[in-house]
N, C-alpha and C positions, 0 to 999 in steps of 0.2 A: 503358564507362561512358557515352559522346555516346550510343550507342544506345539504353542501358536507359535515361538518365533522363532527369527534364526541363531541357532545356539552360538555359531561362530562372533556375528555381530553384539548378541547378548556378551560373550564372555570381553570381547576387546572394549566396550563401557563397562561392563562389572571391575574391569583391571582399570580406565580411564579414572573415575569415581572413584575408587580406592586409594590413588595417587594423592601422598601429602600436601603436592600443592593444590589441588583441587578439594581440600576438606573444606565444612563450614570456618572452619578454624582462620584458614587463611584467607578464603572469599573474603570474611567480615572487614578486611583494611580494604574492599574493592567497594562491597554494598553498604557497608554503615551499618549490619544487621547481624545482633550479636550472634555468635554460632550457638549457640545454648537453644533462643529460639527458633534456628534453623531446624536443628535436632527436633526439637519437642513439636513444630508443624509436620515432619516428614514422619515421624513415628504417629500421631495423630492422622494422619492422610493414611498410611502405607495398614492401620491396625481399626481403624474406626469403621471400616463394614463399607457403605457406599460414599466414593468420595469423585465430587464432580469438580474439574477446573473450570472458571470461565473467565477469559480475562478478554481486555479492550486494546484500544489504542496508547495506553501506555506501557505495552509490550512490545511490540510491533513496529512505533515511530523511532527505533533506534538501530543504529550501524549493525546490533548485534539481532535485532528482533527475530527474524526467521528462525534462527540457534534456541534463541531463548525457545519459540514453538514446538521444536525439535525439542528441548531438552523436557518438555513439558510431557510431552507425545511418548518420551524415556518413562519417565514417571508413572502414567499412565497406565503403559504396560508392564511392566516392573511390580506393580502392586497389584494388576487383574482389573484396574480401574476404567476399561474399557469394554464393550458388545454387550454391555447388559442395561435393564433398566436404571436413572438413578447416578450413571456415573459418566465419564467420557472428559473430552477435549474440547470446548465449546468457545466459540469467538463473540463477541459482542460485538455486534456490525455497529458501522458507523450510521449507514443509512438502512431504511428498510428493505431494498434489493440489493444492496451488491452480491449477496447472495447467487441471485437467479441474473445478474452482470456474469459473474464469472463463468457459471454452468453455461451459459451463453456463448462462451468463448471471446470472451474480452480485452484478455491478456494477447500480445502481439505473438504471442508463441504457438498458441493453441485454439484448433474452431473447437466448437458444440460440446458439451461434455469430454474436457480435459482432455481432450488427445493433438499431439503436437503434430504440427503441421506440415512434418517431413514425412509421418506416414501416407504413401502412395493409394496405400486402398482408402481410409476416410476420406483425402485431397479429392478422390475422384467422385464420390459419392456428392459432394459437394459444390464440383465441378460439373458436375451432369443436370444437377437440380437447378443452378442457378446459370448455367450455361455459359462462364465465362473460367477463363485457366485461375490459380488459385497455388501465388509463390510458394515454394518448401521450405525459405528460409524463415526466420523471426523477424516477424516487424520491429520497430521504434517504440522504444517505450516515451510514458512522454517527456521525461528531463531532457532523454537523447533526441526526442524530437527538437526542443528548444534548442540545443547547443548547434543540430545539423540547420535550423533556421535562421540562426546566427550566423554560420560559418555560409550561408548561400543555399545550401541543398532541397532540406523544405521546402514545399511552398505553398503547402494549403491546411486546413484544419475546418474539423464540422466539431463544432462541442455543443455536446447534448445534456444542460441541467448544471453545468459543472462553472462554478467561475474561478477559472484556474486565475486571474489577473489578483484578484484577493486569496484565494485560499492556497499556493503553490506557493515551496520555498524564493527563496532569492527575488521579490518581486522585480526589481528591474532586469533581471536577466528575463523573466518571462513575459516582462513587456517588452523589452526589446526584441525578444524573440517574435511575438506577434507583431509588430511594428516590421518587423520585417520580411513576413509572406508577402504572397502575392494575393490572396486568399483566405478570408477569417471568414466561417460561417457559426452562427449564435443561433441555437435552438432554446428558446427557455419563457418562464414564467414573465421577467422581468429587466428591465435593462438594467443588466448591472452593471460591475464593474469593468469584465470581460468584452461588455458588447459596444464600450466605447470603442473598440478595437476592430470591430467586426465591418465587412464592405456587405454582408448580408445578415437581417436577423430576422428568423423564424417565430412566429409568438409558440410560444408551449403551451400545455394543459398540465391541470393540478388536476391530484387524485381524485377528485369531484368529477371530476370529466374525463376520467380514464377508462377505457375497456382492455382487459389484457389479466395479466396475473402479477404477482407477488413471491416471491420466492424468499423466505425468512432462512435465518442462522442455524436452523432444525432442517434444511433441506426441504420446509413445507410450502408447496404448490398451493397459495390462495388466488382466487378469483377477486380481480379487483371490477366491479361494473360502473359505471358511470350514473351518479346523478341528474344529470343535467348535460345538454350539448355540449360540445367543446363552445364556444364562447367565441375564437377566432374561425371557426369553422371547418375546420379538420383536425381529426388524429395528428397525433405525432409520428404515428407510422403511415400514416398516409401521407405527409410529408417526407417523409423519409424513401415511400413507394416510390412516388412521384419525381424525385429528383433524383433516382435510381433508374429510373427509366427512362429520364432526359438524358443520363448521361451511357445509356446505352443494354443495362441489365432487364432482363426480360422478367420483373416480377409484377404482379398482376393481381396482387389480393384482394378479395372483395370485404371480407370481416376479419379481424383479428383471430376468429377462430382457426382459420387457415392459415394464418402461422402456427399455432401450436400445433396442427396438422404436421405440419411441416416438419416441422421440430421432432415431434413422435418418430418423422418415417425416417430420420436422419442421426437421431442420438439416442442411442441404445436405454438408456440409464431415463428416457422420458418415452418408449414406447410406448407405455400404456396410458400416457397422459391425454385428457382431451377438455375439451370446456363441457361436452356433455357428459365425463365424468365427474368433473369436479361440480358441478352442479348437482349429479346424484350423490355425490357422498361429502361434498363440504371442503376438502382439502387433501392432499395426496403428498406422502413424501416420499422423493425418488432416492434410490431406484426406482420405479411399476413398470412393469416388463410383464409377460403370460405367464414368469415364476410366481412377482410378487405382483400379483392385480389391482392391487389395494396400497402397495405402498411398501414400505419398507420405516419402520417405527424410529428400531434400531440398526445401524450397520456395527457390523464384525461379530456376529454375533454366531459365536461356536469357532468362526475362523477370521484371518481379515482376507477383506477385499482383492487384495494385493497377491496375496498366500499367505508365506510368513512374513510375522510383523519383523521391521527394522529397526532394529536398536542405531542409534547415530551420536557417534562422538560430538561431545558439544566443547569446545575448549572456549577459554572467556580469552577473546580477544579486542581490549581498549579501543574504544573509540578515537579517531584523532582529533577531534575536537576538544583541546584541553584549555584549561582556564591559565591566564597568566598574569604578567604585571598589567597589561595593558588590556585583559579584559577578565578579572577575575572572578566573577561572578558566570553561573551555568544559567542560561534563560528555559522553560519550560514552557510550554503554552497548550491549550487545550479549550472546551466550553463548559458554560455555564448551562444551567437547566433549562433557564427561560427565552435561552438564545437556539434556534437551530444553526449549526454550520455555520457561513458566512452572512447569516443573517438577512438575506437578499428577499426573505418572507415574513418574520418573525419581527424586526425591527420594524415594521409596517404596523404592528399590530399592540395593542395595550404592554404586551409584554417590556415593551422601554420601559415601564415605572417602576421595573425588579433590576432590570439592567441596563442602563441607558448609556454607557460607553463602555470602553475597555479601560480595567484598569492592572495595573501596575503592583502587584503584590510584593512584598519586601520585607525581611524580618528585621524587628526594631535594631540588632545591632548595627547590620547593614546598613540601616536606616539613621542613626545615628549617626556613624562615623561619614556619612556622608552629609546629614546635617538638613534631612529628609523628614517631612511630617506628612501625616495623613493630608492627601487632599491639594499636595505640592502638587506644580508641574516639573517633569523631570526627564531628561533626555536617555535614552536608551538606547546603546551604541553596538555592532558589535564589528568583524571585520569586511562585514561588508556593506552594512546599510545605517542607518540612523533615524531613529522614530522618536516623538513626542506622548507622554500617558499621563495622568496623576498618578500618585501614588496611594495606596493604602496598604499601611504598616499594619503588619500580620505575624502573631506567634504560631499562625501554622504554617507558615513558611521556614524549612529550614533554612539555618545560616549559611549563606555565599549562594544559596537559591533561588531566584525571581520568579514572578507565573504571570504573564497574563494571557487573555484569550483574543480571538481574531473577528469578532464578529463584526466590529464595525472598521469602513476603510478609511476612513479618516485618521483610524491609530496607524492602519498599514504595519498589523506586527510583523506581517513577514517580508516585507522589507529587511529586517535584521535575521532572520531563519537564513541558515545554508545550504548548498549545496551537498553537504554528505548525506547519506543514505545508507539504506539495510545494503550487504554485501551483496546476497540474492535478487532482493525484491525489487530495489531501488524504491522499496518505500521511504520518501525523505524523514530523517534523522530528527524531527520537529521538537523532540521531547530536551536536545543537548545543543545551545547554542553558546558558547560563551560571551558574554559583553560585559560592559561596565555600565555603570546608573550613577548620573552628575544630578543635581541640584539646577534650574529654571531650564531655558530652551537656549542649547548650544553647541545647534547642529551643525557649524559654519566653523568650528573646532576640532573637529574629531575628523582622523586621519583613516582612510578605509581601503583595506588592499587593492590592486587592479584582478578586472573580471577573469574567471577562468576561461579561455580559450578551449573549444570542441576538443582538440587531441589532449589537451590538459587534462576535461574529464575524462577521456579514454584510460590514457594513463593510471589515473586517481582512481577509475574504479577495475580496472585490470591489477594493478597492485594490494589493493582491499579483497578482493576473489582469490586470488593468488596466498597472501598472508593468511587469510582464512584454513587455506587446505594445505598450508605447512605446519598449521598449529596445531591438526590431528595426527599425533604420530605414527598410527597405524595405516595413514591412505597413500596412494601413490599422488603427490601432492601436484605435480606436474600433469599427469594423466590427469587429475582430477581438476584441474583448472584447465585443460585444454577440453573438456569433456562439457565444461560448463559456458567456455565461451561460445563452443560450437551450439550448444543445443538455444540457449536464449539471446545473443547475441547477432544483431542485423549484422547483414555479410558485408554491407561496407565499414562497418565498424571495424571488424577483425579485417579490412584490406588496409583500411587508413590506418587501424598500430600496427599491422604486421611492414607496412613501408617503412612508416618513421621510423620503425627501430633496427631495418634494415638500411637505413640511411644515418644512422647514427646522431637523430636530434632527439631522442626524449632520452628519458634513465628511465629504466624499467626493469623492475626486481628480475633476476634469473630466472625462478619459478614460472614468469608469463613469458621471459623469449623462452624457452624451452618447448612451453607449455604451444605458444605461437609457429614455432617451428613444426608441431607435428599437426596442426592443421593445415588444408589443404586450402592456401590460399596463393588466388593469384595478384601479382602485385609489377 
């Protein structure tokens, strides 16, 4: 570990973890989880030989998720539990590719294999292939898409597979955000929810009809081939060619081979990838470059990637999302086995007779004092929305905790879901909702904040960025939230708060004007 990483970074977490507020001792009034078993899991990981994490979406769907990753990623290296067979940092994807999404450069920050898009020499590389200019700042992620949709700015959208209209926090802020384009484009299997919304929709192809690849949570490069025709009669990237080419880019594919072509001469980390390879040997995980021909099994292996690994202060800082009189109960939500996702396939299919709506999980006392039985109808409130579910009383629910899952729209749980989010990620907060749970339907009752306004989010998540990098004592906390607004943050984001708060209409912690003032904007 002195070898692989950076001793400086290593000793300022060795002294962070050492800090009496940050023992198991005192976590346990944060987590519920007594410090005795903390201890006896960290000495069984840190002493038991090969120790692998792999954790899902209930790390991840909260304000602190990213930290928590990071504090994982601590662990990891700290005990050696990384570069070898047997051990590592492993995500549970939600879908089969987000994987080879991201490698693809999917994030608004970054093209083709992780590089951001203020570098001049990739820009260009990119810019010459596909022949059109290719902006340096960071796109719109999609909440900020919806609030700059709201506010005017927006005005178009292609969604490929995705039904943001059910599956996205705040449902009616994301209807109304699409209610107010100029421009809804629906690429998918099925009209779902989403595509009530849409002035265009694309039929899609299922994995039965797909030719292309697969990129899984191992970094492994599979060949996906098609059974059968597409059924609508094109690819989905030949739609995608095609309406690429109306609207002016010169691309010209004849088989999806030539994308991955492409792909190879453009992203280092898939140079050696081809469809005539992965046919001679089954599967490739990238890196494969002329180093590694065949793949790359394990990465960090002797050193990392990077150089030396980084150790990163993780301080636990509270979500604002807290339970009160008026909504004391935390909502969770999540799926079931025999549901996919929004159910926009799955519900089609025998699988209703295991799960045939959403329901409403509630531990008996909760259930009680509200005067709740299995099987009731019961309204589900929180400050910004209001849904209807049955109920089913559960002792494996803890007390003051609710669950249920989203797969049918007729519950519409996230209707009640918020707007907060990972600090980083802005992956939405889905796992901490507070609401209350009344007895029959009475939704024509319950009193629900007004919408946040576009510079409101700005605010809300420049202040969460900001808190974040004063909670580690050893960073420059200013420099490090003006460091972060610049690198992922769209440039009119940082124009519209760097006005308002040179105009004196929001509150905005010190740390972000500070932080505000040393970027370079104009206003």
């Amino acid at each position: 570990m002195h070898e692989r990483c950076d001793p400086a970074e290593f000793s300022n977490w060795a002294q962070f973890v050492s800090q009496p507020e940050n023992s198991p001792e005192e976590m346990e009034a944060h987590t519920g989880v007594p410090a005795a078993e903390v201890r006896a899991a960290a000495r069984l990981y840190a002493t038991g030989g090969n120790g692998a994490i792999y954790y899902g979406l209930g790390v991840t769907e909260h304000s602190q998720g990213s930290t928590m990753v990071m504090g994982m990623a601590n662990l990891a290296m700290a005990t050696g539990n990384l570069g070898r067979d047997g051990v590592g940092v492993n995500p549970l994807r939600g879908q089969n590719n987000v994987q080879g999404s991201c490698d693809m450069g999917s994030f608004p920050h970054e093209l083709p294999g992780y590089r951001h898009v203020s570098d001049i020499a990739v820009r260009t590389q990119f810019e010459q292939a596909w022949g059109h200019s290719i902006q340096s700042e960071p796109g719109l992620r999609i909440p900020n898409m919806f609030d700059s949709a709201i506010d005017g700015h927006f005005k178009g959208v292609f969604i490929q597979g995705e039904d943001i209209a059910q599956s996205d926090p705040n449902t009616v802020h994301v209807t109304s955000a699409l209610e107010a384009m100029e421009l809804v484009i629906v690429q998918d299997l099925f009209l779902n929810e989403t595509a009530k919304f849409a002035h265009v929709f694309f039929p899609g192809t299922s994995f039965l009809e797909k030719d292309g690849t697969f990129t899984n949570a191992e970094r492994r490069i599979n060949r996906v081939r098609p059974a059968m025709r597409p059924r609508n009669g094109k690819h989905e990237w030949q739609v995608v060619t095609e309406l690429a080419a109306a609207l002016g880019a010169p691309f010209s594919y004849e088989h999806p081979s030539e994308i991955m072509d492409e792909i190879a001469r453009l992203t280092p980390t898939f140079a050696g990838v081809s469809f005539a390879k992965l046919d001679e040997v089954g599967s490739l995980q990238w890196p494969c470059n002329e180093a590694k021909p065949l793949g790359t099994p394990i990465m960090h292996e002797g050193k990392f990637v990077r150089g030396l690994g980084r150790f990163s202060v993780t301080p636990y800082v509270a979500t604002e999302e807290k339970s009160t009189r008026r909504f004391p109960l935390l909502l969770t939500t999540g799926r079931i086995l025999s549901q996919y996702n929004v159910g926009a396939q799955t519900r089609r299919t025998e699988n209703v007779r295991w799960h045939g709506e959403d329901l409403l999980e509630i531990h008996p006392a909760d259930a009680e004092e509200r005067g709740i039985r299995t099987g009731d109808e019961v309204t589900l409130a929180s400050r910004i929305g209001v849904t209807t579910l049955h109920a089913q009383v559960t002792d494996r629910m803890a007390q003051g905790v609710v669950y249920t899952t989203f797969h049918y729209p007729v519950s519409g749980a996230n209707v009640v879901t918020t707007e907060n989010s990972d600090w980083a990620t802005n992956c939405p907060e889905y796992k901490v909702t507070a609401v209350q749970v009344s007895p029959g339907h009475s939704v024509a009752h319950v009193e629900m904040d007004h919408p946040e306004h576009r510079l409101g989010a700005l605010v809300r998540m420049a202040n969460q960025i900001g808190r974040q990098m004063q909670a580690d004592p050893n960073a420059d906390a200013v420099a490090a939230t003006a460091t972060h607004l610049g690198k992922f943050w769209e440039i009119d984001m940082r124009t519209d708060l760097a006005r308002a708060i040179q105009g004196g209409t929001v509150t905005v912690d010190d740390v972000v004007i500070e932080a505000v003032d040393r970027l370079v904007v104009v206003v």
